[in-house]
PAMI-368066 format. One record per residue (C-alpha): x, y, z. Coordinates in steps of 0.25 Angstrom, whole numbers, padded with zeros to 4 digits, always signed. Example, Ala and Ser with C-alpha at 12.3 -4.5 7.8 and 13.67 -1.06 7.14 Angstrom:
+0049-0018+0031;+0055-0004+0029;
***
This chain:
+0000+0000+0000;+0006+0015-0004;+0007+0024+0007;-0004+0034-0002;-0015+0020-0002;-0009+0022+0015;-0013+0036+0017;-0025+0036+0010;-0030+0021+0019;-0026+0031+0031;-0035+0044+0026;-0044+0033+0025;-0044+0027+0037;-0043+0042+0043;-0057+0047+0035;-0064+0037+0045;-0062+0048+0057;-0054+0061+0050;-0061+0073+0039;-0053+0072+0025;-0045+0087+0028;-0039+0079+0041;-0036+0066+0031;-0029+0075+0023;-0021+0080+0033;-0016+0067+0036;-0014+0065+0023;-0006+0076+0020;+0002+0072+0033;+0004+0059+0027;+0012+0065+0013;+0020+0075+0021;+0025+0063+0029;+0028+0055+0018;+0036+0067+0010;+0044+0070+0022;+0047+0053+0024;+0051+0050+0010;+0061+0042+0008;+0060+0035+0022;+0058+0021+0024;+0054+0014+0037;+0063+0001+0041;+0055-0007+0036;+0057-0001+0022;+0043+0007+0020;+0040+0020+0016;+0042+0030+0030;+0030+0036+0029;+0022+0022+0032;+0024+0022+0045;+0018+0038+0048;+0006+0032+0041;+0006+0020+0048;+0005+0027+0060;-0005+0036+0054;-0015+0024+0053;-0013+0019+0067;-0018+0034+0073;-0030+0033+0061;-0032+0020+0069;-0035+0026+0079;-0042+0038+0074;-0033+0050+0079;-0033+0064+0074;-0027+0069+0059;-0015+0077+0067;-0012+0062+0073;-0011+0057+0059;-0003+0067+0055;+0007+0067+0064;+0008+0052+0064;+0012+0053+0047;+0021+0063+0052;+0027+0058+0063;+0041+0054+0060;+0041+0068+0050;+0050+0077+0060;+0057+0065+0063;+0063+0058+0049;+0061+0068+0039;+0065+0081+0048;+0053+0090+0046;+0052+0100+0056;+0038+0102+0064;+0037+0114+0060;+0035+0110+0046;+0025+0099+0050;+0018+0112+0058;+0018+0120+0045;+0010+0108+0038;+0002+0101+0048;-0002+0110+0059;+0006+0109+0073;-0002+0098+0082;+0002+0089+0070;+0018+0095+0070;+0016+0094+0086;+0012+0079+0086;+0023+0075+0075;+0032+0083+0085;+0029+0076+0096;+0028+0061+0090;+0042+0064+0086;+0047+0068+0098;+0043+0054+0102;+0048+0047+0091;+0060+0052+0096;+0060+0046+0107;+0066+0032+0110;+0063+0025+0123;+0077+0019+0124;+0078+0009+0138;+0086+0020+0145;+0075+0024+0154;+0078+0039+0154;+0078+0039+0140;+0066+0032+0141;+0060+0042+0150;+0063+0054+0145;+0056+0051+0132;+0043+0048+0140;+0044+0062+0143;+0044+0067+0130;+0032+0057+0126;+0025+0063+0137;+0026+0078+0133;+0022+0073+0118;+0010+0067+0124;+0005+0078+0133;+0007+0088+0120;-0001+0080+0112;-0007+0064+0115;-0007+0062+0100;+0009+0062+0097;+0008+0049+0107;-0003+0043+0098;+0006+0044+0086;+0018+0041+0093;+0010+0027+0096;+0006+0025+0082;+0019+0028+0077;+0024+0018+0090;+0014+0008+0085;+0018+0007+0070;+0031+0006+0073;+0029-0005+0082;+0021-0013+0070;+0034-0009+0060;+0044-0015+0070;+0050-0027+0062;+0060-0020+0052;+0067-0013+0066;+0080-0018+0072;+0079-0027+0084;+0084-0017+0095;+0074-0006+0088;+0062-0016+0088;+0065-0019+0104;+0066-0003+0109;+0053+0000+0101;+0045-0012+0105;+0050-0010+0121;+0047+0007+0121;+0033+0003+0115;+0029-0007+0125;+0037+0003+0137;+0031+0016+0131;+0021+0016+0119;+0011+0004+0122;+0009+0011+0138;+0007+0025+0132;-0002+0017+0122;-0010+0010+0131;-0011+0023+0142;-0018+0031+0131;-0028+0019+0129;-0022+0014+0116;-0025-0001+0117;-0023-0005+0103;-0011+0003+0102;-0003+0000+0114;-0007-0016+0113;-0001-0016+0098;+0013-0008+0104;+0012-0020+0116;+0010-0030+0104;+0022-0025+0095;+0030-0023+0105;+0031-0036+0112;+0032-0042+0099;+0042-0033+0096;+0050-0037+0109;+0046-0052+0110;+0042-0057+0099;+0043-0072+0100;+0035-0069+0112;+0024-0060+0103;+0025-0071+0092;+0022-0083+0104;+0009-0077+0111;+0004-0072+0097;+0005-0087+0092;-0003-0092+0105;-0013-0080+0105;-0017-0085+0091;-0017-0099+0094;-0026-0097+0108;-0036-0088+0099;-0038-0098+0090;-0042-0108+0100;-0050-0100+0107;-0058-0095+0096;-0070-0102+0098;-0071-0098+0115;-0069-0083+0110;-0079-0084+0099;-0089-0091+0108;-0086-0078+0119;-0090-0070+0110;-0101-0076+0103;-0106-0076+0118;-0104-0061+0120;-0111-0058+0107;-0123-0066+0112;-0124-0060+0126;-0124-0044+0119;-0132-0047+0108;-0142-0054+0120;-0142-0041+0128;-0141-0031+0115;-0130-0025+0117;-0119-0020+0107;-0106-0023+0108;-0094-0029+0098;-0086-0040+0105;-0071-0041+0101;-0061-0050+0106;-0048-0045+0113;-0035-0050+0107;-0025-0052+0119;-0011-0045+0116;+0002-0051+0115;+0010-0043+0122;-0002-0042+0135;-0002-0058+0134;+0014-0057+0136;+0013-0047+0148;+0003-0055+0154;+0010-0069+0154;+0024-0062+0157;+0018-0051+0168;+0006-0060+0174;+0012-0074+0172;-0001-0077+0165;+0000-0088+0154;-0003-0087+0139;-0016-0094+0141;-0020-0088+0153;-0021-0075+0147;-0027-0081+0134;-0037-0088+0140;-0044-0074+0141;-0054-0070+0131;-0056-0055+0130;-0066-0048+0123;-0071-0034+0121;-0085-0028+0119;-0086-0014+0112;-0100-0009+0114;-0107+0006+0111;-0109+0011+0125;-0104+0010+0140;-0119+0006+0145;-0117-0006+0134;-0103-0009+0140;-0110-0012+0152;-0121-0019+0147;-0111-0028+0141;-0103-0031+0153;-0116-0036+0158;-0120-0045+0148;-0106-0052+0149;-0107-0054+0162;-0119-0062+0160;-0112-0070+0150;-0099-0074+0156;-0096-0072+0173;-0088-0061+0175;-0074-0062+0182;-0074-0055+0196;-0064-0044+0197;-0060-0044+0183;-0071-0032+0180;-0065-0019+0175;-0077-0006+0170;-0066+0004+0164;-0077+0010+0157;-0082+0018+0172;-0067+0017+0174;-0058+0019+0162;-0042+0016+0163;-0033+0028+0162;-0031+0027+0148;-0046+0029+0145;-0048+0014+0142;-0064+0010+0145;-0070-0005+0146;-0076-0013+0154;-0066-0027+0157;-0074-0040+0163;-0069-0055+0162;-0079-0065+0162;-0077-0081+0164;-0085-0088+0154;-0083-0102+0145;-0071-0105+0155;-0063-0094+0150;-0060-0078+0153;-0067-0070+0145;-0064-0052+0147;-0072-0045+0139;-0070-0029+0138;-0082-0020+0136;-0081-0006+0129;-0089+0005+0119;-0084+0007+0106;-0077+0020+0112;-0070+0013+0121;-0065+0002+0114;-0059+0013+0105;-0054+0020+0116;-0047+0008+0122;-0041+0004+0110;-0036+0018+0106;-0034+0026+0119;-0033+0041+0119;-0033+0039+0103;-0048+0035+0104;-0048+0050+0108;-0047+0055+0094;-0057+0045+0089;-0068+0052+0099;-0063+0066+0097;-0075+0072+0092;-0086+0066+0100;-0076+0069+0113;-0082+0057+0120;-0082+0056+0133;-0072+0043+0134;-0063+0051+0124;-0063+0063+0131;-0060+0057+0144;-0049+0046+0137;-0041+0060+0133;-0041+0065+0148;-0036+0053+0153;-0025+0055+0143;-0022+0069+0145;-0021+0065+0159;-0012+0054+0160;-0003+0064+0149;-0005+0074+0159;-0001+0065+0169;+0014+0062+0164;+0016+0077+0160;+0013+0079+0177;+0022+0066+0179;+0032+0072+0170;+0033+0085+0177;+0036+0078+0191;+0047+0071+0186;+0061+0071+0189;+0065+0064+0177;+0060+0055+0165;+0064+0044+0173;+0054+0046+0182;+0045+0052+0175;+0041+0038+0167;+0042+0030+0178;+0030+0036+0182;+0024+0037+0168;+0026+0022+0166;+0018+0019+0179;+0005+0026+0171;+0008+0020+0158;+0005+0005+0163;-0010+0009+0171;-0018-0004+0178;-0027+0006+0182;-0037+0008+0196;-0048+0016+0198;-0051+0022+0210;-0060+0036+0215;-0058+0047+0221;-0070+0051+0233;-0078+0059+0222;-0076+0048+0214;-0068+0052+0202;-0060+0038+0196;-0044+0038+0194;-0037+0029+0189;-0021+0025+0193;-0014+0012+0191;-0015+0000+0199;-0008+0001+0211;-0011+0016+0214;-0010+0019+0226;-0018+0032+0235;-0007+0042+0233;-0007+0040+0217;-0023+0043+0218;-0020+0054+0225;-0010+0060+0215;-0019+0055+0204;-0029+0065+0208;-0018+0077+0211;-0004+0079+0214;-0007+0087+0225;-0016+0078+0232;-0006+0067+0229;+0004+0075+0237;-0004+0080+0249;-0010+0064+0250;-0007+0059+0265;-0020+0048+0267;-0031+0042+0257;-0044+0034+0259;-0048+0023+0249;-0062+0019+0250;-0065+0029+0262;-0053+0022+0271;-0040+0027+0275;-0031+0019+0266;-0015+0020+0265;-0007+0027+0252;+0000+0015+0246;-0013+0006+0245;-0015+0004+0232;-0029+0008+0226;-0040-0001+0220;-0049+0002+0210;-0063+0007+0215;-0057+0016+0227;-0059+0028+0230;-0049+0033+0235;-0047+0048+0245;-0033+0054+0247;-0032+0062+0258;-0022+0074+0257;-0015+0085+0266;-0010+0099+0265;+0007+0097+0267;+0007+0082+0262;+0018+0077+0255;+0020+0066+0248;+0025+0053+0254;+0040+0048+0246;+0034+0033+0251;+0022+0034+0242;+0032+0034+0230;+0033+0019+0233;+0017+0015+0231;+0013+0027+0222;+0011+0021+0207;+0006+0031+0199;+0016+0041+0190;+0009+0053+0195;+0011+0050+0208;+0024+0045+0209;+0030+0057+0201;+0023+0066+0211;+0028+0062+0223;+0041+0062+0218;+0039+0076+0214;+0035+0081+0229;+0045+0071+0235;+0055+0078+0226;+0053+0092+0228;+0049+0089+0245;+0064+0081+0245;+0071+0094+0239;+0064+0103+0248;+0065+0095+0259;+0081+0092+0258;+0083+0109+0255;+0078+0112+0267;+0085+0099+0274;+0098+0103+0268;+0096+0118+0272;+0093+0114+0287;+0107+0107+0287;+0114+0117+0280;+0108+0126+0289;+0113+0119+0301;+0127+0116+0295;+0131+0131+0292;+0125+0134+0309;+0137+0124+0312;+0147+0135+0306;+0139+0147+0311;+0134+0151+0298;+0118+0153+0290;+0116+0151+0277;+0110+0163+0276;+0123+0170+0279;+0130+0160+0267;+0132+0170+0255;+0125+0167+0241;+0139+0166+0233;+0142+0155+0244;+0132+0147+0243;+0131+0150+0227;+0146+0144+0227;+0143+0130+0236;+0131+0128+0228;+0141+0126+0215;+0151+0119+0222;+0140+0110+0226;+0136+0109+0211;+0121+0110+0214;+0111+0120+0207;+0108+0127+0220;+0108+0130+0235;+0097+0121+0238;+0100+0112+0230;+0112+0111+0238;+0104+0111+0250;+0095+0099+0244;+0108+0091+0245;+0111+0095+0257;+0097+0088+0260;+0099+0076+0255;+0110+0074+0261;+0120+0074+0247;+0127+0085+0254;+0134+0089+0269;+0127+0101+0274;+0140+0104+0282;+0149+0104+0269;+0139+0112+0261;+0140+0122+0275;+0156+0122+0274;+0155+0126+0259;+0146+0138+0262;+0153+0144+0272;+0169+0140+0265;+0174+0150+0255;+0177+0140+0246;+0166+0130+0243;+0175+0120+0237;+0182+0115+0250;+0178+0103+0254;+0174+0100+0268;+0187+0097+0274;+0192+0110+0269;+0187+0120+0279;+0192+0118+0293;+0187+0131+0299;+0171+0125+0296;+0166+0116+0307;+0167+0103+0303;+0156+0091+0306;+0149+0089+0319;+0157+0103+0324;+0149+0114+0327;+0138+0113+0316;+0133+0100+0321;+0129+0104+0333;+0115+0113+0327;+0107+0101+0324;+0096+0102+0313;+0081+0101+0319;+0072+0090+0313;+0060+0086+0315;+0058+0073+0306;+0047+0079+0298;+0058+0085+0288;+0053+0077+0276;+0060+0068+0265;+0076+0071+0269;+0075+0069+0285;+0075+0054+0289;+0076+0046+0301;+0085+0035+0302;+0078+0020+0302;+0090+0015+0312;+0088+0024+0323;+0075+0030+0321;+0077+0044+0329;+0066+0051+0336;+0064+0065+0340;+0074+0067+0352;+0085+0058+0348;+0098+0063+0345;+0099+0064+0331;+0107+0065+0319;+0105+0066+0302;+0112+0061+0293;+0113+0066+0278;+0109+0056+0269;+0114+0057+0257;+0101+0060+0245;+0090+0056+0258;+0093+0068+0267;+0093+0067+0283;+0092+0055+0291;+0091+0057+0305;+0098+0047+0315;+0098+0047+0329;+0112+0052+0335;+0118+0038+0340;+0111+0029+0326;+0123+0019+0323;+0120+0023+0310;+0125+0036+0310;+0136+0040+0300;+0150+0037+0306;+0162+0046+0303;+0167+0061+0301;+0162+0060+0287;+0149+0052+0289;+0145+0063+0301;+0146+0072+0292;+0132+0068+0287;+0125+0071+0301;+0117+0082+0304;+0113+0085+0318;+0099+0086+0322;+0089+0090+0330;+0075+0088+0333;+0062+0097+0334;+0057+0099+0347;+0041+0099+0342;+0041+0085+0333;+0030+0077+0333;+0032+0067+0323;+0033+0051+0325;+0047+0045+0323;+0049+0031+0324;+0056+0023+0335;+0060+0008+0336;+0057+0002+0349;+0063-0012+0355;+0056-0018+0365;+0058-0030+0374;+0046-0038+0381;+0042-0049+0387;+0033-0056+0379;+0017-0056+0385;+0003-0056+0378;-0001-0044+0374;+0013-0036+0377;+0016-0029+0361;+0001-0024+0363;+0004-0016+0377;+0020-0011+0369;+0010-0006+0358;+0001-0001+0368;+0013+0006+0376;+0017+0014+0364;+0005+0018+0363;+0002+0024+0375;+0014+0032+0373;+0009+0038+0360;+0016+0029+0350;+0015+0024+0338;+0021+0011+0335;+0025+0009+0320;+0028-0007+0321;+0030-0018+0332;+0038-0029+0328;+0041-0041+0339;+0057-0043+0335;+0058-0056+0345;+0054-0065+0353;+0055-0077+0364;+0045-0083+0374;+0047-0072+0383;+0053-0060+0378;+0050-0051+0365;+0057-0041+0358;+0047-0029+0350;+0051-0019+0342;+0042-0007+0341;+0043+0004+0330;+0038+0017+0338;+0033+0030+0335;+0036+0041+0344;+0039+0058+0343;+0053+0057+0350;+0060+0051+0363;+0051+0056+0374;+0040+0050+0366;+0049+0038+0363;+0051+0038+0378;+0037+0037+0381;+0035+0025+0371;+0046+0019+0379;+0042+0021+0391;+0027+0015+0390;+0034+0001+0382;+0044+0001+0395;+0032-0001+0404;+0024-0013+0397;+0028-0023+0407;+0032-0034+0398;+0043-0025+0391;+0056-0027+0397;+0065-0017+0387;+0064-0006+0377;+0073+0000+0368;+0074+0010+0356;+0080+0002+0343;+0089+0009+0335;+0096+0001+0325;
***
């Protein structure tokens, strides 16, 4: 076939959904690109220009828009053949010279298996798909094409394209609801990758079909029966099972070939919801429905837009899922946010509300990309939204959100707003208290409770699943850490410079100007930061201040008190509220009115020891690290205290421990007995208290249980 006899089946195809001048258009798009790739042959020996066209007919498939069609003829134009956009602005029209732009831009990129590589180009696919959705629609037909046309490629080549499709394109596919598209990439690709393996389940697909053609025919002759019964209309199809899902499913599952074949899926496409329903009803009177393997995403849709109604039902000793969906949703489940061009003048109500959801989750990433330190970062949270097994939970006014499965309370939060996200401290589920981590169930609903001053907590990081909110805690916890380690390295500076009798108020700017470049950071607080988190010596930052020459090192300047002289002896007042950078030490567990001591920890900031810890740094140059502290006179906080105590062993005697601390206003965190004989027992009892005298007290009351014969605080 010619490519004239080509274009002119494709301005056929296009006169189906498109007014002759709009033909024309993409006709005219059409010769330009064949001028401007004359000459050019593809690998496997065609004429170049094929392929635009080809591409062409895969949007026409789907119905898109003329500027679509055009930019996919013209595509590769800027690329190959070194036509600037402008030009293609001069003829076309600008959106059409802006989606060309963009579909180059991505053409350009290769995900290479460097993962920053990798990343960064996500990025820029982003941005091209928060301009304009239709430059990724192209980019996937042009994707898919090529996918078809592998074979004449080197080996190497094949491999990379067929792995960034399966890692990259068939997930964006299949987040914008293009089923046919994305299970075709999933298809090619893993024929592409492993084909012995494609060529092995194809064989036993067509051999297991064809013995079973007479069950499926007699399950559908059956349907038939049971909606011609009732009157209602509907078209049933049978649904093929794809080889690269069959593979998943025995290689991720552990489910044999024949277990999974042994399913018999079907779809029913009908006019209207009410008939959807009406169907489901009659099915169920047919064949017994399976419990718990009901699913109504039509009152529910996925994220992606997808609607039908899923039920399996057992009938003639085997499995049988049947899918129910109108027309209009079977076309948007086949073809996504691409169904969105088909319904464009009605604006139906499915189409309209299958954009938003688009134009939010695009939102979304472009929010996501914002936060992020790096591309790196950035999509390992995307990834996380690309593969969705959703659950539907409510807020109190009933609203419905959908997050992946495994959301916990804290990603409903940020799912509603980033603020409330960040002020969350508590949640109900179902009207009952529930903890954060809990992962959510479809059907809850779901209350987060907030406060003015909360921040986020760095241990949700470790249940949180959604990209959003991961990114955002990151974010606060970021920016709470940096201001948090200024005014921590401040304090200490502060406190170092008192040791030689000096202010840094009265340090001149040219001074500090001069350390802050022979510390080779981009400014004072960023100096400060350091000093922080413990990457630099507060003291030794003090000495280059105060020394002439900032370039002496700390053995140079004798006449400066030295460590632990006259500067260690103004301690630094905590309180144990300070945040992120102030910690205390697990081995000694120190309490309000100990003795104490910090120690700087190198990226972590302050830990806090009590004065005679083991532990302790040992050594001239490991003491440098202390800090000399103080505590606050008014604090009120819990810490927590390890208790060992020795008893003789009687009915009921851990109940009157508990009820000792207790009476002396404690909280017990945990009670472990450590050992044991007939007589004798050993507890240990993890305490919390607001400081010694209160310890005392605790102490005190445990002494008196007659059965205890010795306690003592643990400290390892």
């Amino acid at each position: 076939m010619s490519a004239e006899a080509t274009v002119e089946g494709l301005a056929s195809q296009l006169s189906q959904y498109l007014d002759v001048e709009r033909i024309n258009q993409v006709r005219r798009a059409y010769y330009y690109a064949e001028q401007a790739h004359e000459g050019q042959k593809r690998r496997s020996g065609e004429a170049y220009v094929t392929h635009p066209l080809a591409v062409a007919h895969i949007l026409a498939d789907l119905r898109l828009d003329h500027q679509s069609l055009m930019a996919a003829m013209l595509h590769d134009v800027i690329e190959d053949t070194g036509i600037p956009k402008d030009a293609l602005s001069e003829q076309f029209g600008e959106p059409v010279a802006e989606l060309v732009d963009g579909v180059s831009k991505l053409t350009q990129i290769e995900f290479r298996t460097r993962a920053e590589a990798q990343a960064e180009n996500f990025q820029k696919m982003t941005l091209a798909m928060a301009r304009d959705i239709r430059v990724i629609l192209v980019k996937l037909a042009d994707r898919l094409h090529n996918m078809r046309t592998l074979g004449p490629l080197p080996y190497e080549k094949r491999q990379r394209i067929a792995n960034e499709t399966l890692d990259i394109y068939a997930p964006i596919a299949n987040r914008l609801g293009m089923h046919s598209v994305c299970t075709e990439l999933e298809d090619l690709g893993f024929a592409a990758l492993y084909p012995m393996r494609s060529r092995y389940i194809s064989k036993a697909v067509s051999k297991l079909r064809g013995s079973h053609h007479e069950i499926i025919e007699e399950i559908r002759g059956r349907l038939e029966e049971k909606l011609t019964e009732r009157g209602l209309p509907g078209r049933i199809l049978g649904r093929e099972k794809h080889l690269n899902s069959i593979y998943n499913k025995m290689k991720f599952k552990h489910k044999s070939f024949h277990e999974i074949m042994d399913v018999y899926a079907f779809r029913i496409v009908t006019d209207t919801e009410d008939d959807c329903y009406r169907i489901l009803g009659a099915v169920h009177s047919l064949y017994k429905p399976l419990p718990g393997r009901f699913k109504d995403y039509i009152a529910m849709p996925k994220a992606n837009g997808y609607q039908s109604i899923h039920t399996t039902l057992f009938g003639m000793h085997v499995n049988i899922e049947i899918q129910i969906r109108t027309e209009e949703m079977e076309q948007i489940a086949n073809n996504g946010i691409a169904a969105h061009w088909m319904y464009k003048n009605d604006q139906s109500e499915v189409s309209v509300v299958n954009q938003k959801r688009v134009d939010h989750w695009v939102k979304g990433l472009m929010e996501m990309r914002e936060r992020a330190d790096d591309s790196l970062e950035f999509i390992e949270h995307v990834k996380v939204d690309l593969f969705p097994d959703e659950i539907y939970v409510f807020t109190p006014k009933g609203k419905i959100l959908e997050l992946p499965g495994g959301a916990t309370p804290v990603d409903f939060a940020y799912a509603i707003h980033t603020d409330i996200g960040n002020a969350c401290v508590a949640c109900r589920v179902n009207r009952n208290l529930s903890s954060l981590s809990q992962p959510l169930q479809s059907g809850q609903t779901v209350e987060i409770i907030t406060a003015p001053g909360a921040r986020p907590n760095p241990a949700w990081l470790s249940f949180v699943v959604t990209g959003k909110a991961r990114s955002s805690i990151r974010h606060v916890l970021k920016f709470q850490k940096k201001a948090e380690s200024l005014e921590l390295g401040k304090t200490l500076l502060k406190k170092s410079l008192n040791g030689f009798d000096q202010k840094l108020s009265g340090i001149s700017e040219g001074q500090i100007n001069a350390v802050v470049s022979h510390n080779q950071v981009s400014s004072f607080d960023d100096l400060l930061c350091e000093i922080g988190l413990g990457n630099r010596m507060a003291y030794l930052v003090a000495r280059q201040l105060l020394s002439g020459a900032v370039n002496d090192d700390k053995n140079s300047l004798p006449d400066l008190s030295q460590p632990g002289g006259k500067h260690a002896g103004s301690p630094v007042t905590i309180r144990g509220t300070e945040g992120l950078l102030v910690r205390f030490a697990n081995c000694c567990k120190p309490i309000p009115g100990d003795p104490v001591l910090g120690v700087m920890d190198s990226g972590k900031g302050l830990v806090i020891h009590s004065d005679t810890c083991p532990r302790l740094p040992d050594g001239s140059e490991a003491r440098e690290r202390l800090t000399h502290l103080k505590w606050a006179k008014d604090i009120t906080d819990e810490f927590s205290v390890e208790l060992r105590v020795e008893l003789e062993r009687q009915r009921g005697v851990i109940a009157e421990v508990a009820n000792a601390v207790a009476v002396a206003d404690g909280n017990i965190e945990r009670i472990n007995v450590e050992e044991q004989n007939a007589r004798l027992g050993i507890v240990s009892l993890v305490v919390h208290v607001n400081g010694r005298r209160h310890l005392a007290r605790v102490m005190r009351r445990v002494r008196n249980v007659k059965a205890v014969t010795h306690i003592s605080r643990v400290r390892h």
